[in-house]
N, C-alpha and C positions, 0 to 999 in steps of 0.2 A: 578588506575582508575581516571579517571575525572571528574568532577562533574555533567555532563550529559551523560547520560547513551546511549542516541542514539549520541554522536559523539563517544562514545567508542564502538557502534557497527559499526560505519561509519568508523575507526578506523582499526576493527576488535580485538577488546579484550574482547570484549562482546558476548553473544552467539545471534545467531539469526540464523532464516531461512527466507536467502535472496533470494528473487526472483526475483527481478531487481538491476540489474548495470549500470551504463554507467560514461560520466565524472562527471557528476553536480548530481548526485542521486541517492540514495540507497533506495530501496525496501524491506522488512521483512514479513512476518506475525506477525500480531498482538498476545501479548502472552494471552491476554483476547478476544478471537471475538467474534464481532456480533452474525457475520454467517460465513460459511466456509469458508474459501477463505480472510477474513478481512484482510486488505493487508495498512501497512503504506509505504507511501514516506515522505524522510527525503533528505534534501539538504546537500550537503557534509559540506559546509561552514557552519558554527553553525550561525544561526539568533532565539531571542528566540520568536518571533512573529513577525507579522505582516507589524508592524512599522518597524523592521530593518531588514526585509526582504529582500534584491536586487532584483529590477522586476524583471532582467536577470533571476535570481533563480528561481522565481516566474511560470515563463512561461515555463523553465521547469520542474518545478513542475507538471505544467497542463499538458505539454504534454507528462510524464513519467504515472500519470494517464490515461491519454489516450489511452496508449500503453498497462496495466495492465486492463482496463477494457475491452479494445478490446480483451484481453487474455480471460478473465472471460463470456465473452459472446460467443465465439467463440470452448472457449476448454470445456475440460470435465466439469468444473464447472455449465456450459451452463443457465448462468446467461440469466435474463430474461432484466434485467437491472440493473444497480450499481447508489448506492449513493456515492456522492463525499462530504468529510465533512472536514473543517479546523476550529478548534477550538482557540479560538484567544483570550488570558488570563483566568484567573481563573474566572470568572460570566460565562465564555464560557464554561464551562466544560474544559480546557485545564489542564493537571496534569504532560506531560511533556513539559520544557520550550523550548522545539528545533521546530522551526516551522515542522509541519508535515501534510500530506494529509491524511486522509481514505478513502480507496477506500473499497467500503464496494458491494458486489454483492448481488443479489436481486431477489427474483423470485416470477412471477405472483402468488397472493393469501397467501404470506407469513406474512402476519401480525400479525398472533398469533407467530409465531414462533418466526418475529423478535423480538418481544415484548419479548418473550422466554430469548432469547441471549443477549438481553441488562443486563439481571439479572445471567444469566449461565457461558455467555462467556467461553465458554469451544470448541474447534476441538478434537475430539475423535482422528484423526489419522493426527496431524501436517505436518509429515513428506512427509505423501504422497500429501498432498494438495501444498505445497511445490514446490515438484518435477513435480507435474502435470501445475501448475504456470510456473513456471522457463520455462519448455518444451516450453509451448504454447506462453510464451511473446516471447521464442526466434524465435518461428516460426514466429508468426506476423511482427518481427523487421524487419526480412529475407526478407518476403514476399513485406514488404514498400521499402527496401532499393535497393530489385531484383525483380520488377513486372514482369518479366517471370518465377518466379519460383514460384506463386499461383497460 
């Protein structure tokens, strides 16, 4: 193993349930969430913040987020809306050093609840949240890449 635990799941020697792929970005569930669905993007390239971040990276960072929240609003999860959070050294709350997005889904009147999951962070059923992710982002990708097929 290596000494960052999200390039050994960028990797794949690390366990994770990935819900996005592509060149530049890997997607997981978070293994403490929020809320359902709490979803990280991690850049393949290891950058451990901000500062040595590559905007290239950057940009698709945001718009691998983009694609994951349009999943989270659209699929079963039927987010009302998503908070986007990059935490950017240790005063930021950041605990692992691999630059990473939360994409965190949201639903009208949840503020007891979220308040809940910042203390619980627990998904009762990972796997299927997962697979219902995975599903929907690969519809949406479809849908952008083939506008006749929405």
């Amino acid at each position: 193993m290596t000494a960052c635990v999200f390039c050994d799941i960028v990797a794949g020697i690390a366990p994770a349930r990935i819900v996005y792929s592509d060149d530049d970005i890997v997607g997981f569930l978070d293994i403490r969430p929020v809320t359902r669905g709490h979803t990280l993007l991690v850049p393949r390239v290891h950058s451990s913040g901000l500062a040595d971040l590559d905007p290239a990276h950057g940009g698709a960072l945001i718009r691998a987020g983009q694609r994951v929240a349009t999943a989270m609003r659209s699929g079963p999860l039927s987010a009302d809306g998503v908070n986007l959070a990059l935490n950017d050294g240790r005063a930021a709350f950041q605990t692992v050093f691999h630059t990473h997005l939360h994409v965190v889904p949201r639903h009208d009147g949840d503020k007891v609840s979220f308040v809940k999951g910042l203390v619980v962070r627990r998904d009762r059923d990972p796997d299927t949240t997962a697979d219902e992710l995975r599903t929907w982002i690969a519809a949406t990708t479809s849908a952008e890449q083939d506008p006749d097929t929405a």
